[in-house]
C-alpha positions as CSV (number, residue, x, y, z in Angstrom):
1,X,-104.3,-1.3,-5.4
2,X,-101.9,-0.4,-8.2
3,X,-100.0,-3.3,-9.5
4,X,-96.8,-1.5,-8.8
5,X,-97.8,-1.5,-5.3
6,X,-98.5,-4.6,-4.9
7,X,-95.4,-6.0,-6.7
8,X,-93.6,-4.3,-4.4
9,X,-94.5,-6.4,-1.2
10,X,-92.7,-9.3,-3.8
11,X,-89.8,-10.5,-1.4
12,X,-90.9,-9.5,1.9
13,X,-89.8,-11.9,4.6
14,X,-90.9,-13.3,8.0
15,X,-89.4,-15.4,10.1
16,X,-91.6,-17.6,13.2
17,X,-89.7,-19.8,15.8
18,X,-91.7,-22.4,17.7
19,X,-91.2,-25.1,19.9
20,X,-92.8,-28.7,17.9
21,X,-94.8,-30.0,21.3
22,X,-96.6,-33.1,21.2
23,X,-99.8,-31.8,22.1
24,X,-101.1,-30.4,19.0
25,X,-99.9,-33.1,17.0
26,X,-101.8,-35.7,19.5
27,X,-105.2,-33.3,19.3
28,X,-104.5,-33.6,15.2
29,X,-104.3,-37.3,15.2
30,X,-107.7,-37.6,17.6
31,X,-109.7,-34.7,14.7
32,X,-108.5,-37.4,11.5
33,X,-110.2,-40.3,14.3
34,X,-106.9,-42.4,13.8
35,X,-105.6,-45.2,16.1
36,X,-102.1,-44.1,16.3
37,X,-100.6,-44.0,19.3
38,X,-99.7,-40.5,21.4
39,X,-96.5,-38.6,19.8
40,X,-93.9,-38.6,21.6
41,X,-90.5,-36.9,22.3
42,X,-88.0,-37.5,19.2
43,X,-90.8,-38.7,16.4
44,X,-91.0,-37.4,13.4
45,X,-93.5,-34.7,12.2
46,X,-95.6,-36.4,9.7
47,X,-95.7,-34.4,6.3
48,X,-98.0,-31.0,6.7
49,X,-97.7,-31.5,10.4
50,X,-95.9,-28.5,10.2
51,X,-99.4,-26.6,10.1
52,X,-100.5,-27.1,13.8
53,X,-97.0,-24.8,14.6
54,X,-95.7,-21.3,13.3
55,X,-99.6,-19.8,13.4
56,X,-100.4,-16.7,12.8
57,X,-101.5,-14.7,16.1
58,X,-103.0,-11.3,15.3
59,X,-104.2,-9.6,18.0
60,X,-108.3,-9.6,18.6
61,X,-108.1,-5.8,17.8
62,X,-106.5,-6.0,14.4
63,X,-108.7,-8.8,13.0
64,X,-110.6,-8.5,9.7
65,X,-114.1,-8.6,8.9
66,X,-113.6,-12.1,7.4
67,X,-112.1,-13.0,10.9
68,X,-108.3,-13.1,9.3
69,X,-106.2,-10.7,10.7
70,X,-105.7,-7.2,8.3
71,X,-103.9,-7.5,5.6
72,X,-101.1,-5.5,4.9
73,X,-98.5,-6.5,7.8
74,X,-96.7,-9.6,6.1
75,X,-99.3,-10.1,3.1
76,X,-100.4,-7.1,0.9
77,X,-103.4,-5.4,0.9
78,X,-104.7,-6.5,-1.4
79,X,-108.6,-4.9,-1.8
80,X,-110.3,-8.1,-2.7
81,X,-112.5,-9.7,0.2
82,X,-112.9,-12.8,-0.6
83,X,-109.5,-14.8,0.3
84,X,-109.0,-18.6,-0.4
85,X,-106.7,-21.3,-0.3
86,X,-105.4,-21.8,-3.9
87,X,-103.0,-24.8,-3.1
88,X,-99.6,-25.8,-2.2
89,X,-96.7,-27.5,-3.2
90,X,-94.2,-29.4,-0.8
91,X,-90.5,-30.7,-0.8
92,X,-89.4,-32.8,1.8
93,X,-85.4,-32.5,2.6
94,X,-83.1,-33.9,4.6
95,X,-84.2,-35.1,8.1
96,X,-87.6,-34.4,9.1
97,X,-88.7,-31.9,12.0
98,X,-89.2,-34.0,15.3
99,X,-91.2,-33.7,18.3
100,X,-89.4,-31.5,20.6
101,X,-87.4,-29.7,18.6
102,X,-87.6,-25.8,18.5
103,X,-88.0,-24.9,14.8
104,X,-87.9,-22.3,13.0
105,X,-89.8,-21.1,9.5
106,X,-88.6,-18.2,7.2
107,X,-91.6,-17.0,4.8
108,X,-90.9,-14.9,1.7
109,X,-93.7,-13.1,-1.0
110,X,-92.3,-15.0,-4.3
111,X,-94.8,-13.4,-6.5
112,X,-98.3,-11.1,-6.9
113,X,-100.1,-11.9,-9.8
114,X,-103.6,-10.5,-11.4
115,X,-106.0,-12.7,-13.1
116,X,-109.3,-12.3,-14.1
117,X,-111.7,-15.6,-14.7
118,X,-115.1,-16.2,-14.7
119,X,-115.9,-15.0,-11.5
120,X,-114.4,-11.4,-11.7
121,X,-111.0,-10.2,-10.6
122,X,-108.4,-12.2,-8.9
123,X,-104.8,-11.6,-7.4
124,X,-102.8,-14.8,-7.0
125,X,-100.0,-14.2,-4.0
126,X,-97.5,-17.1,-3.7
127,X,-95.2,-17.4,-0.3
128,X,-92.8,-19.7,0.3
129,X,-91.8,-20.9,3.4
130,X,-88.7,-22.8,4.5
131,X,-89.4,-25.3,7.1
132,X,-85.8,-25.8,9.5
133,X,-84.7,-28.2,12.6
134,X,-81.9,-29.0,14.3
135,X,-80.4,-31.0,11.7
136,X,-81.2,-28.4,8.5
137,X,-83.9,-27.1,6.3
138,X,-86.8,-29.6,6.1
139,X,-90.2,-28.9,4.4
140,X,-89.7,-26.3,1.3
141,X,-93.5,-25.3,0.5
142,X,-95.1,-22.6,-2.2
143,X,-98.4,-21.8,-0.9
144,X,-100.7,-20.0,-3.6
145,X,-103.4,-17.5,-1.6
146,X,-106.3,-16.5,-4.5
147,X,-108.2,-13.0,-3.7
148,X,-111.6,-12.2,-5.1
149,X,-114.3,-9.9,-6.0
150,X,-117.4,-10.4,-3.7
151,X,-120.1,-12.2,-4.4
152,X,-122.5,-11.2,-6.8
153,X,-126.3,-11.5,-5.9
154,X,-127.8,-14.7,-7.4
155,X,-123.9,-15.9,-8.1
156,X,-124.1,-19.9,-7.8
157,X,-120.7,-22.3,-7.2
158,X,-120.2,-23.8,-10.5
159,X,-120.4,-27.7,-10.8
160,X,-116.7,-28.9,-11.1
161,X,-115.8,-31.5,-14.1
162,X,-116.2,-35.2,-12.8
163,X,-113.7,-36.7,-10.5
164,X,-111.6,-39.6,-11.8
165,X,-113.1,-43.1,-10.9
166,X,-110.1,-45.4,-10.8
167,X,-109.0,-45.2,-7.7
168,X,-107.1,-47.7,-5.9
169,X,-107.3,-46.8,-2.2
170,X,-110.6,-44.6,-1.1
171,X,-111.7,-42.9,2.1
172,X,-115.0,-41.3,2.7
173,X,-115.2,-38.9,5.3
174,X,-118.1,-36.4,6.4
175,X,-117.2,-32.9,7.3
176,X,-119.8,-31.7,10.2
177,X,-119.0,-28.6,11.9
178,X,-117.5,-29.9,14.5
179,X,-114.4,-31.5,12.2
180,X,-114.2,-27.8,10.7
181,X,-114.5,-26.1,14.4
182,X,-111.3,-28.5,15.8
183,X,-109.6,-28.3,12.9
184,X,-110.1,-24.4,13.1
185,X,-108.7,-24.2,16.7
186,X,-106.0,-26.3,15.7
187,X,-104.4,-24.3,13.3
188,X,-105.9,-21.1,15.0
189,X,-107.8,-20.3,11.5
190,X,-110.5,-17.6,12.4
191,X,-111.9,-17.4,8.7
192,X,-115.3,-17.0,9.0
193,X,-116.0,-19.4,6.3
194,X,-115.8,-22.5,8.2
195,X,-117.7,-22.2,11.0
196,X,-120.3,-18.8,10.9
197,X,-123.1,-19.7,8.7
198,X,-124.8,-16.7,8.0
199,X,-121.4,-14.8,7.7
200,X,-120.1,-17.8,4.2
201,X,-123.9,-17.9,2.9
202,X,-125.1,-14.0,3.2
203,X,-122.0,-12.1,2.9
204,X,-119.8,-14.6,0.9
205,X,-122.6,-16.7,-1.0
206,X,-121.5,-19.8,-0.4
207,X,-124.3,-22.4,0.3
208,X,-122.8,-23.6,3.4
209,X,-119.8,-24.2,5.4
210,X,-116.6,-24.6,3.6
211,X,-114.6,-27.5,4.4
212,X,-110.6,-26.3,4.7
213,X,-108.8,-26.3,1.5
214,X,-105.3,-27.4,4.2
215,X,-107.8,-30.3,5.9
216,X,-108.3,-31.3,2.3
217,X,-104.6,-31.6,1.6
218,X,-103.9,-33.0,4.7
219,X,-106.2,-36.1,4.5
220,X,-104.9,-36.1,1.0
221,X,-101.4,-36.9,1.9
222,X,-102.1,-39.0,4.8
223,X,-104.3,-41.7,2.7
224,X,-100.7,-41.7,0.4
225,X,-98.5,-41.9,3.0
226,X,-100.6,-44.4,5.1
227,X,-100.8,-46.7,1.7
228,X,-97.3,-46.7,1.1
229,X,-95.9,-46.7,4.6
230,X,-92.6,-48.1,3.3
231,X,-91.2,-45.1,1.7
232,X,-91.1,-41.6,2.3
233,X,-92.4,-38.7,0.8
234,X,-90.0,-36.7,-1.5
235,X,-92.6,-34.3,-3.0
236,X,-96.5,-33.6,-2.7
237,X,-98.9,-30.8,-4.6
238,X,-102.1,-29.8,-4.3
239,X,-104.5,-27.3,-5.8
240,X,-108.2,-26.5,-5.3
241,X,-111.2,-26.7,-8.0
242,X,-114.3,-25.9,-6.5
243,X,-115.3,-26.1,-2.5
244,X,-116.5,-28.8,-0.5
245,X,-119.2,-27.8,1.6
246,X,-120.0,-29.4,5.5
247,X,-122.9,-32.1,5.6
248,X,-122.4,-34.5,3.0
249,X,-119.9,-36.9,2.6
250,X,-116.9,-36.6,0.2
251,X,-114.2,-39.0,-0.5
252,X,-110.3,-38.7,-0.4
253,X,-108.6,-41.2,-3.3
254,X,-105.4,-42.1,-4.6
255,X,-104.3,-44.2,-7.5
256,X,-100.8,-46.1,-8.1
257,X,-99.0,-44.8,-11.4
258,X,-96.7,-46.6,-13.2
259,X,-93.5,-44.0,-12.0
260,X,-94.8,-44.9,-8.8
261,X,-96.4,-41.8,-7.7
262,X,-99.9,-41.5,-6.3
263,X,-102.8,-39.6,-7.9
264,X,-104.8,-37.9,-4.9
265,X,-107.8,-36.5,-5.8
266,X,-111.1,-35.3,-3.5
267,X,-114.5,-35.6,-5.1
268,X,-117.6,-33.9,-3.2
269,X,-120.5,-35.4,-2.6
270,X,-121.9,-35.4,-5.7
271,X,-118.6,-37.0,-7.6
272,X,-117.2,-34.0,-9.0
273,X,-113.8,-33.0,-8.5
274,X,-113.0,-31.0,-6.1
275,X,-109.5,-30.7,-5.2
276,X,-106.7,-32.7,-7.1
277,X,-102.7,-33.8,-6.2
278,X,-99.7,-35.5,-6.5
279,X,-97.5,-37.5,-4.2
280,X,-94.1,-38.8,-5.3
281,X,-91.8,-40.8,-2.8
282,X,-88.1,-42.1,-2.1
């Protein structure tokens, strides 16, 4: 696709209602095994809550060969079949969407950029979507979307650098299939990659199930929030290094700096660095 073309999806919008039940947010708390007790009418959305609402709901006819639906309604399309999560960055404004409140999220294409690396050719689209409730905007979040070339034959993940080792709070968790299938249904996700095994290791070379760039984010924030449950979240950022595959164990981790920000960081199972953050808070 010409890069005039593309570049000229750059500002498309779309705008989702949906009502916050408490439903998916209770289902969400039961996947991350937590104790907390049932949401209810009035709470707060917990920072990337927002996920389990707004989802995407392409008809079974219209859905891709990766099991996303096609591009080229909202999103470009964009000839590159291999589609990942790049990362995300978050502000948290004002009041925070509650449990029962009908919300509403306005997405816009910010930019549409090629990039080649070491792998081949990749297009790097960034949307941002604003996050509103009852009582204002909410949640402002960039999410970065990386396209690639398919896999080459005999093409092997590349070990990421080593993960930092100074962490001051720790969680290990281990990603079977049946964490990636819930979270999946959750967030209605039909990428193949997390849950069809032939489909990530014959046609996308991966050596295994991919563990949800999101669900990485996600336990990500809530080991900072959980550590510092005093304050509140003003900003959080993630981006992805290298995937985490299902089976063996990985660990989320956060360390205290002096500004008083958290370090988050996820290293797979063999200690290198997977995904990497930052939380700051008010």
């Amino acid at each position: 696709m010409p890069l005039d073309d593309m570049r000229a999806w750059i500002g498309r919008t779309q705008s989702v209602e949906d009502f916050v039940a408490p439903w998916p947010a209770k289902a969400l708390i039961a996947t991350l095994d937590e104790n907390d007790r049932d949401p209810r009418m009035g709470d707060p959305l917990p920072p990337l809550w927002h996920w389990l609402y707004f989802l995407e709901v392409a008809p079974q006819s219209k859905i891709g060969s990766d099991g996303h639906g096609e591009r080229g309604e909202f999103l470009p399309p964009i000839d590159l079949p291999r589609r990942m999560w790049a990362g995300s960055r978050f502000r948290f404004e004002g009041e925070p969407i509650r449990v029962g409140d009908t919300a509403r999220r306005v997405s816009a294409i910010k930019s549409i950029e090629p990039k080649t690396g070491a792998s081949g050719a990749m297009v790097f689209v960034t949307v941002e979507h604003t996050l509103s409730g009852p009582r204002g905007v909410a949640v402002v979040e960039e999410h970065d979307i990386v396209y690639r070339e398919a896999a080459r034959p005999g093409e092997a993940v590349r070990e990421p650098k080593p993960a930092p080792t100074d962490a001051t709070t720790v969680k290990t968790v281990v990603p079977d299939p049946v964490l990636l299938f819930r979270f999946s249904a959750l967030t209605f996700n039909g990428h193949r990659i997390h849950y069809d095994q032939p489909y990530v290791t014959g046609v996308e070379g991966y050596p295994g199930l991919i563990v949800h760039g999101p669900l990485l984010g996600l336990l990500q924030i809530e080991l900072a929030r959980r550590s510092t449950a005093a304050r509140t979240p003003s900003t959080f950022e993630f981006r992805a290094l290298s995937p985490v595959f299902s089976g063996a164990p990985f660990t989320v981790a956060a360390r205290r700096e002096p500004d008083g920000s958290l370090a988050t960081w996820v290293a797979n199972a063999k200690g290198g660095l997977a995904q990497q953050g930052k939380a700051t808070f008010r």
